[in-house]
BADO-770665 format. One record per residue (C-alpha): x, y, z. Coordinates in steps of 0.2 Angstrom, whole numbers. Layout:
<recs>
{rec {X,Y,Z}}
...
</recs>
This chain:
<recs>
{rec {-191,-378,24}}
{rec {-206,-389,19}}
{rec {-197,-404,19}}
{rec {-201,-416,33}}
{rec {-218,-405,37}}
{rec {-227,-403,20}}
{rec {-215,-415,10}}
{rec {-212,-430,21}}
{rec {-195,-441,18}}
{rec {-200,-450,2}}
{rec {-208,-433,-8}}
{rec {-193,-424,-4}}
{rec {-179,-437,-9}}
{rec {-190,-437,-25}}
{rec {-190,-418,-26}}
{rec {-171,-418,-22}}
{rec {-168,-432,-37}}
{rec {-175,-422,-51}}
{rec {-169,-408,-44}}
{rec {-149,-413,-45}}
{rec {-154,-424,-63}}
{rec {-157,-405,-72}}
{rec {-140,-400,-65}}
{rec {-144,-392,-49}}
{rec {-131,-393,-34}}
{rec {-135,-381,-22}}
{rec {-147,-384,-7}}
{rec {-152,-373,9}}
{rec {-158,-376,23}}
{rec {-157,-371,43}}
{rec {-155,-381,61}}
{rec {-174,-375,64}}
{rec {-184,-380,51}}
{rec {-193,-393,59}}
{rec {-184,-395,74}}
{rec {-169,-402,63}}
{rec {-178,-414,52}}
{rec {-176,-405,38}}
{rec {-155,-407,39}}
{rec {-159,-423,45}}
{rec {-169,-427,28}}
{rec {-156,-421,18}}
{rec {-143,-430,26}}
{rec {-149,-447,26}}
{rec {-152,-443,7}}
{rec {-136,-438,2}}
{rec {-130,-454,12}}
{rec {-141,-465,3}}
{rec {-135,-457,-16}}
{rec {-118,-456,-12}}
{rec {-118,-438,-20}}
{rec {-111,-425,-5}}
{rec {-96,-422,-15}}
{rec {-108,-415,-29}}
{rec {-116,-400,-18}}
{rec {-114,-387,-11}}
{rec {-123,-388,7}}
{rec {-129,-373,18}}
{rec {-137,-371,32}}
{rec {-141,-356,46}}
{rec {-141,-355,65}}
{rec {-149,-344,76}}
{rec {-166,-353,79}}
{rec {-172,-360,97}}
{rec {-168,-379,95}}
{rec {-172,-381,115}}
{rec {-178,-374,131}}
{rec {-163,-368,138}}
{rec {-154,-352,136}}
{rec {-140,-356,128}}
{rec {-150,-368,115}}
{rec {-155,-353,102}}
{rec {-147,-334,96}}
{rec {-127,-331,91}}
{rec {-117,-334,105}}
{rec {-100,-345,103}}
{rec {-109,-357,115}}
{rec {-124,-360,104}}
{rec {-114,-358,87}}
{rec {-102,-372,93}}
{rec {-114,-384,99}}
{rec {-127,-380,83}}
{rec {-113,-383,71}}
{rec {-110,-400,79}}
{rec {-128,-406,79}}
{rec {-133,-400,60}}
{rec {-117,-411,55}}
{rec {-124,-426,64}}
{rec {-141,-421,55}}
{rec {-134,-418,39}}
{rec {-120,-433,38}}
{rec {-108,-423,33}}
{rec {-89,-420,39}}
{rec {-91,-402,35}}
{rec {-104,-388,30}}
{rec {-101,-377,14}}
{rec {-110,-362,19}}
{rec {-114,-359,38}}
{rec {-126,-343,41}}
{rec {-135,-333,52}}
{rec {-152,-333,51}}
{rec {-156,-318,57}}
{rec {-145,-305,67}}
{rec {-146,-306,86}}
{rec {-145,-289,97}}
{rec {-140,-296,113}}
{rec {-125,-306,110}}
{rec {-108,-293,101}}
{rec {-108,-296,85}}
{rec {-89,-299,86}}
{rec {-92,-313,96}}
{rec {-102,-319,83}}
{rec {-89,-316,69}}
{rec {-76,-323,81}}
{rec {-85,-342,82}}
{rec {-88,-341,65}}
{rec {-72,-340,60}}
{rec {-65,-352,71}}
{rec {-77,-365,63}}
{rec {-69,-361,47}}
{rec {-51,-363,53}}
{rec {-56,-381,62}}
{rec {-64,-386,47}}
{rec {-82,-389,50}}
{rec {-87,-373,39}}
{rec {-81,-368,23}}
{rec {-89,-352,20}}
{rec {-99,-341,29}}
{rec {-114,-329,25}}
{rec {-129,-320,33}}
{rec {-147,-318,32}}
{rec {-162,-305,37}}
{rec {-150,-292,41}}
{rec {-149,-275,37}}
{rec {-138,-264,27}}
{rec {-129,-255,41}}
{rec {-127,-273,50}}
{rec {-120,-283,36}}
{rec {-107,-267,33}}
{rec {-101,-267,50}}
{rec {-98,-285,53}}
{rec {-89,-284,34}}
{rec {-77,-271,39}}
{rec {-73,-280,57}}
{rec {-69,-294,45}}
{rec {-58,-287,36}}
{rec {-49,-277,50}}
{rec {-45,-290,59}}
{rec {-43,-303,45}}
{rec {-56,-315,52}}
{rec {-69,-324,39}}
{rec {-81,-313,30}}
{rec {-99,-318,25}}
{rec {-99,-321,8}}
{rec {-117,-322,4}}
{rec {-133,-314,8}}
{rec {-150,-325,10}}
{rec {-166,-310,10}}
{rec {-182,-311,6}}
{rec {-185,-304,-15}}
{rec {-197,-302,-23}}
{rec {-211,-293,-33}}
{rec {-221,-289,-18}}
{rec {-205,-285,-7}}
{rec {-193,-275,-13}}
{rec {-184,-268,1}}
{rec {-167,-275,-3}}
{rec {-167,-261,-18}}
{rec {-162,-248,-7}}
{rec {-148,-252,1}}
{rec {-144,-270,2}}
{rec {-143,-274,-17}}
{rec {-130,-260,-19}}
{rec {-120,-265,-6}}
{rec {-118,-281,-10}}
{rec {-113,-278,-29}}
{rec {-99,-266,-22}}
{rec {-94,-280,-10}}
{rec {-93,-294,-21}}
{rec {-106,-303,-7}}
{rec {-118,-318,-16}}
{rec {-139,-314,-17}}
{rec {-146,-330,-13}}
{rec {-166,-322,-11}}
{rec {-180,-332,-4}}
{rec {-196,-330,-6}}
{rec {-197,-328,-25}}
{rec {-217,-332,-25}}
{rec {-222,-321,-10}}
{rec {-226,-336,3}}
{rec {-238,-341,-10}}
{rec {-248,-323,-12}}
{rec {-241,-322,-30}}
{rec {-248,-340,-35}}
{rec {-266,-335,-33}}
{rec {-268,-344,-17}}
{rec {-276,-329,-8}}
{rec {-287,-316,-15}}
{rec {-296,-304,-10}}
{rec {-312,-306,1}}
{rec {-308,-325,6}}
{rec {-303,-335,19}}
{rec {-284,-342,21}}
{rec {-282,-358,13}}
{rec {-279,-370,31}}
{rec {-260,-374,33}}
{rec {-254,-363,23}}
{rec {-240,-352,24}}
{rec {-248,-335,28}}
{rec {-260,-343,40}}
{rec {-245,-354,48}}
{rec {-235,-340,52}}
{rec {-240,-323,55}}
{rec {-223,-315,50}}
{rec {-228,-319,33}}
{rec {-245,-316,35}}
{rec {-237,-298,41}}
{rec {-227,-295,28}}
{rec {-238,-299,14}}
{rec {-257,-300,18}}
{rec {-262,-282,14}}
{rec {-274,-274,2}}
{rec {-263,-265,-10}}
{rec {-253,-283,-10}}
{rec {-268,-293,-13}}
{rec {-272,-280,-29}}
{rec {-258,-282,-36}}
{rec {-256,-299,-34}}
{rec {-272,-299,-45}}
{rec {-265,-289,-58}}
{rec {-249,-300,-59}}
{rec {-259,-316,-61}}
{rec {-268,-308,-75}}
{rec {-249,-303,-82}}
{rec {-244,-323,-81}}
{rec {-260,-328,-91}}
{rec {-254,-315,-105}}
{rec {-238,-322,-106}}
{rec {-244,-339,-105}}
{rec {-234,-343,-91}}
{rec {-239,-349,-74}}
{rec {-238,-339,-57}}
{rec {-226,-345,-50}}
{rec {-214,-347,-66}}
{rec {-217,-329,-69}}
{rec {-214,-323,-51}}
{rec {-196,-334,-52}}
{rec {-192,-324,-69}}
{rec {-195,-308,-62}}
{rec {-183,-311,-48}}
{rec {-169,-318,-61}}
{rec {-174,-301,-73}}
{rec {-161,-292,-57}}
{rec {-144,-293,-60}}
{rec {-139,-291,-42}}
{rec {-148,-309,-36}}
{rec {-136,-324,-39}}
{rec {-150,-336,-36}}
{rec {-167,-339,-30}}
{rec {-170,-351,-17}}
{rec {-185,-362,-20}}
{rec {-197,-371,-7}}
{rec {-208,-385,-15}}
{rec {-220,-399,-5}}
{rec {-221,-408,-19}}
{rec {-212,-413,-37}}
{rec {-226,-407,-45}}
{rec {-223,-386,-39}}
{rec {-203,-388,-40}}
{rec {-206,-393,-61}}
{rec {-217,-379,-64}}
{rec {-208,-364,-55}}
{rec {-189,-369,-61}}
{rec {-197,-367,-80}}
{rec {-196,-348,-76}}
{rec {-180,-349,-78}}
{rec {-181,-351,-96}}
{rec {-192,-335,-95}}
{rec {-182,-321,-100}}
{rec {-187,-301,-98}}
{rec {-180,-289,-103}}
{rec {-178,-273,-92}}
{rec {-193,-264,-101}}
{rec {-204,-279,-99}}
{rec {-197,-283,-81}}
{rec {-204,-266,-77}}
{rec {-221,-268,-85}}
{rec {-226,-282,-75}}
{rec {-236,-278,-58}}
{rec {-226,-276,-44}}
{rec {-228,-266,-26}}
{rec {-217,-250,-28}}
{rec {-200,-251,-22}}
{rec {-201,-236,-11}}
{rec {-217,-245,-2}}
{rec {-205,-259,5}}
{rec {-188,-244,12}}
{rec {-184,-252,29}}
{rec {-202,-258,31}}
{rec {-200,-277,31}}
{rec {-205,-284,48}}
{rec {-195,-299,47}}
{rec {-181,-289,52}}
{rec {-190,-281,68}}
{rec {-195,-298,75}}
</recs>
């Protein structure tokens, strides 16, 4: 998401480089992270290493790329032009992982299912998955899958982490029953467990929570900002960073395949991937500061937007 508006072209081929030099292979992104420049970015990249072959490449539609009606949401018509344009943008023959950003109410989503799958059976998609949904929405469009023997999302992309915990409830269980992939975003809280924002001060200018107010929503409230004091204070103890502890408390869930990183710059993506080498046990997991899970039940107002 930060390439090609925090990162320009040449910081994010340099994050990109190390990032496949420790051994990593997977990269996310969607049509509508900077109007397409950050697909575009990556593609150019991948052409200019000769390393698609060597990823695994996702991307999501549902976000207004133009003004007309048919230029955003789920419909076949926009899911059959988007796919077309994020190939172009990403050079590719074919995507890994196509996914729904987000679920749309005005368009059935067996129409949506329907497109899908067709993508798969032309080619142009390999896989596809789903993101910001809720339980009851990722069940229903499973078992219409699986009815009708069309494509079934294989992955789940939701916000995790130790100030959010919503996906406790009823989207973590469900997806271990089902076999469905966690790919979580979010690991460091749009930047409130980093120490960026505290209590009684102004909001850094640019950043995430005072760029865009469904974070600031979701984040940016007093028992949060507490907490967030408390974990910062549980980092220094460990002698760990924020942002590396943050990433090893999402790891310390079974259920979560992968935590999907942002960086704007080389600097954060090599100090956030050492959390992986944290490991926590359960007991420690559940010492270090976090919102309580029941805060979060059905709560997150990504979901409502």
């Amino acid at each position: 998401m930060t390439f090609g508006r925090e990162a320009d072209e040449a910081t994010s081929f340099a994050i990109m480089d190390w990032f496949v030099e420790q051994g990593g292979s997977f990269l996310d992104t969607a049509n509508v992270y900077n109007a397409g420049e950050s697909e575009a970015i990556i593609g150019r990249w991948m052409k200019a290493r000769g390393n698609r072959e060597k990823l695994v490449v996702a991307t999501k539609v549902f976000g207004q790329m133009g003004e007309g009606p048919n230029e955003g949401g789920l419909s076949r018509i926009n899911i059959q032009r988007a796919v077309d344009a994020s190939l172009r943008r990403l050079s590719t023959d074919v995507i890994d992982l196509y996914q729904i950003h987000r679920w749309d109410p005005t368009v059935p989503f067996e129409e949506t299912l329907d497109a899908l799958d067709d993508l798969v059976r032309e080619g142009k998609v390999r896989y596809v998955g789903c993101s910001n949904v809720r339980a009851y929405q990722l069940l229903r469009c499973l078992e219409w899958a699986r009815s009708t023997g069309r494509s079934p999302f294989i992955s789940l992309q939701p916000a995790y982490n130790a100030l959010n915990r919503a996906i406790e409830a009823e989207l973590l269980p469900l997806c271990a029953e089902e076999g469905i992939g966690v790919m979580s975003y979010n690991p460091l809280a749009g930047g409130m467990l980093t120490g960026k924002y505290r209590k009684g001060k102004e909001l850094p200018a640019g950043a995430r929570l005072e760029a865009f107010q469904f974070y600031h929503d979701r984040y940016y409230t007093d028992q949060a900002l507490d907490i967030a004091e408390r974990f910062l204070e549980a980092a220094r103890a460990r002698g760990a960073t924020p942002a590396q502890l943050a990433l090893a408390w999402v790891l310390g869930e079974p259920r979560v395949s992968a935590p999907i990183l942002g960086a704007r710059s080389l600097e954060q993506i090599t100090d956030s991937l050492k959390g992986m080498e944290i490991a926590l046990t359960p007991e420690e997991r559940a010492a270090i500061p976090a919102i309580p899970s029941s805060r979060w039940v059905g709560q997150d107002p990504v979901y409502d937007r």
